[in-house]
N, C-alpha and C positions, 0 to 999 in steps of 0.2 A: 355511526360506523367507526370501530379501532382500528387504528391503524399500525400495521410492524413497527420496529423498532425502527428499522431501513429507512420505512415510508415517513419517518417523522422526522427524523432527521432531514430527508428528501425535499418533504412540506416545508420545512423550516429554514434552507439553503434557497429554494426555491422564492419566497417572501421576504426573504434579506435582501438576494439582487436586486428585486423589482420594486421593494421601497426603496433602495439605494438611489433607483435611478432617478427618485424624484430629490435628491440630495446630490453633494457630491461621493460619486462611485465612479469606481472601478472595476476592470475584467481585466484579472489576475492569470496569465498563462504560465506555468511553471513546467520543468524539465532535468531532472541526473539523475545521481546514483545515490542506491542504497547499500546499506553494510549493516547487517546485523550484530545484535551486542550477545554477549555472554556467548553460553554452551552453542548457541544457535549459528554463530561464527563459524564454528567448526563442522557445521552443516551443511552449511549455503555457502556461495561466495558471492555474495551479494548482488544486487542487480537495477531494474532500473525503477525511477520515482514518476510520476508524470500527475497534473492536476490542472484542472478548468474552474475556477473560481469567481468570487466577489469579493468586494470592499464599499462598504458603504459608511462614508464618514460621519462620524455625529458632529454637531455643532459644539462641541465643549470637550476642554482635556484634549487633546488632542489622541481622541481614542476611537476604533472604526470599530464595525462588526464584520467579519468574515467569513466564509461558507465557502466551499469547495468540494468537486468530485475527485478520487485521484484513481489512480493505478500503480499499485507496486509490488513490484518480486522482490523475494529472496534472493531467488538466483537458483541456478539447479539445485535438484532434491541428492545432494549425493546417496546418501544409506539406501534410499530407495532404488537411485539408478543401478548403482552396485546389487542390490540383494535382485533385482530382474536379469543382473548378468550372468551372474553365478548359479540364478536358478534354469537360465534357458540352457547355459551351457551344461548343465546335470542331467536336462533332460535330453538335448538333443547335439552329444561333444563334436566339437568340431564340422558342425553343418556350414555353420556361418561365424563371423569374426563377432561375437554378441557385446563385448563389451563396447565397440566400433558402432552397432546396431544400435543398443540402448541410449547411449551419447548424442546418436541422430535425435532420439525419439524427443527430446530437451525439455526431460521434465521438469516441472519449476513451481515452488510454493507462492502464490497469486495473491494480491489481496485485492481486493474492491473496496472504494471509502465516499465515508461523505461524512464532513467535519464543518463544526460551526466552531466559533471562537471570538476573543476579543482581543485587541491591537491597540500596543499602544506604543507611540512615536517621543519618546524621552528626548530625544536631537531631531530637527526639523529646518532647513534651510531650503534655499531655493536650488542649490546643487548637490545635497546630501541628504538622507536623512537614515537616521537608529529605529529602529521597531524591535519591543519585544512583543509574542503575541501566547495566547494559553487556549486551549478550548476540549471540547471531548468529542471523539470521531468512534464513528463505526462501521467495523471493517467485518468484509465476508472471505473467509479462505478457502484457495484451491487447489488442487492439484492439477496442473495443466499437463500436455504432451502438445507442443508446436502452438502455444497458447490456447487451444480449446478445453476445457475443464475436461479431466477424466472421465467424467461420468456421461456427460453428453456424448464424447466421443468412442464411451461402450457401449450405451444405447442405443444411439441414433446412428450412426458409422459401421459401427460393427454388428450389431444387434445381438447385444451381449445384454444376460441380462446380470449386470456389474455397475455397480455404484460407488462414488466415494465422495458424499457428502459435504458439503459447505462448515465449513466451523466457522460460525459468526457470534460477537460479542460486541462490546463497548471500551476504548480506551481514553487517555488523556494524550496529549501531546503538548510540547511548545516548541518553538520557534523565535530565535536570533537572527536577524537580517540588515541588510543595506540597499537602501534603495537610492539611485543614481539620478541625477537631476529631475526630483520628483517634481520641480517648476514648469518644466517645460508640457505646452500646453495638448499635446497627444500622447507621447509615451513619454516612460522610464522603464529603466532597469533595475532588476534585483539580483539580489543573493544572499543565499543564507541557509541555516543549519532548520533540520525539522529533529525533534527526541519524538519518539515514541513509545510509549507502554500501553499495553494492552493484555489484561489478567487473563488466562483460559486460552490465551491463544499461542502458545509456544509449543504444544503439542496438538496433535488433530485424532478424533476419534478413528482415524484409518492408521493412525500410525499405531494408537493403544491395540489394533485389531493385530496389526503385522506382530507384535510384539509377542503379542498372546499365541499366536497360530505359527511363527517363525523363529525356532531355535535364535538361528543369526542374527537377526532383527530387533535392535535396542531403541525406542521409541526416546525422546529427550528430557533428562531428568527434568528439567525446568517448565512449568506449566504455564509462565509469564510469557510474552513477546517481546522483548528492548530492539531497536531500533534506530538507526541515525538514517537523514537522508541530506545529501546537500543537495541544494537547486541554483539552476540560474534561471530567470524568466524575465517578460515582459508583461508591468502593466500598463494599458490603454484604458482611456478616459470612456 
């Protein structure tokens, strides 16, 4: 049987924790904001980062392997929210306050991930320690309205029959961090920078469509994704 791309990664994060746990591991809970890089800045205004992970130490170097699921926004879609206000209000002026309406609707570019990687701890003490870490993740994009993907909510909600597609690819990432009295025998604390790249994913074939089909509608010259996320979390033994 092959499995997706998704699924492998999936398989792969999934077999890291639970060899980990016969080592020493960790479960990595992580939490903040995102800010996107380049043209896509002036898009979004960034939003939030969220991830459910592992750490499973190897015995040498002081280097772990790690896997995680996450959740992360852009942040609202502006071009888009704009080009649904400007269109409702053309069709129907002054029924309702539509830019007011579209705002509500909080539509927002989504990703889905799941990242594997390697870590490694240059500075190590018993109240401090340095980690840099590098790996490749793969993210699914979306376009939500009150977090439920577009598509599902023309479907299955409205019963429309309207789609707007997942754009899913492969990136790299790394990650810069500090972890807080990693000694202590049930938790510590972290914090620290994620970069993200990800090729193919800085436009979505629903925005090439808007582009093609809507005068107004400039879809973003950049077909890269860059990304920053800071986090704070907790890991537990």
């Amino acid at each position: 049987m092959r499995l997706s791309g998704f699924n492998e990664v999936l398989v792969a994060a999934v077999l890291v924790v639970l060899c980990g746990s016969a080592a020493h591991a960790l479960v990595e809970i992580k939490g903040g904001t995102t800010t996107p890089l380049g043209e896509l800045d002036g898009r979004y205004g960034g939003g939030l980062y969220a991830s459910l992970g592992g750490e499973a130490r190897l015995p040498w170097w002081n280097v772990a392997v790690m896997a995680d699921l996450s959740y992360t926004t852009l942040g609202r879609d502006r071009p888009i929210t704009r080009l649904l206000a400007e269109y409702a209000e053309k069709e129907y002026p002054g029924v309702l306050p539509w830019a007011n309406v579209m705002d509500g609707l909080d539509l927002k570019s989504v990703f889905y991930g799941a990242s594997v990687g390697v870590r490694y701890y240059p500075v190590e003490h018993y109240f401090y320690a340095l980690y840099a870490e590098a790996g490749a993740a793969y993210l699914s994009r979306h376009l939500t309205a009150h977090g439920v993907p577009v598509s599902v909510l023309g479907k299955y909600v409205l019963d429309l029959d309207f789609s707007v597609p997942a754009t899913q690819g492969v990136g790299i990432y790394a990650d810069v961090g500090l972890r807080v009295i990693p000694g202590l025998p049930l938790i510590s604390a972290d914090a620290g920078l994620r970069f993200t790249f990800a090729p193919g994913l800085g436009r979505t074939g629903f925005e090439d469509f808007l582009e093609g089909h809507v005068p107004a509608f400039k879809a973003p010259d950049s077909d890269n994704l860059f990304m920053v996320s800071f986090y704070l979390g907790a890991s537990l033994f």
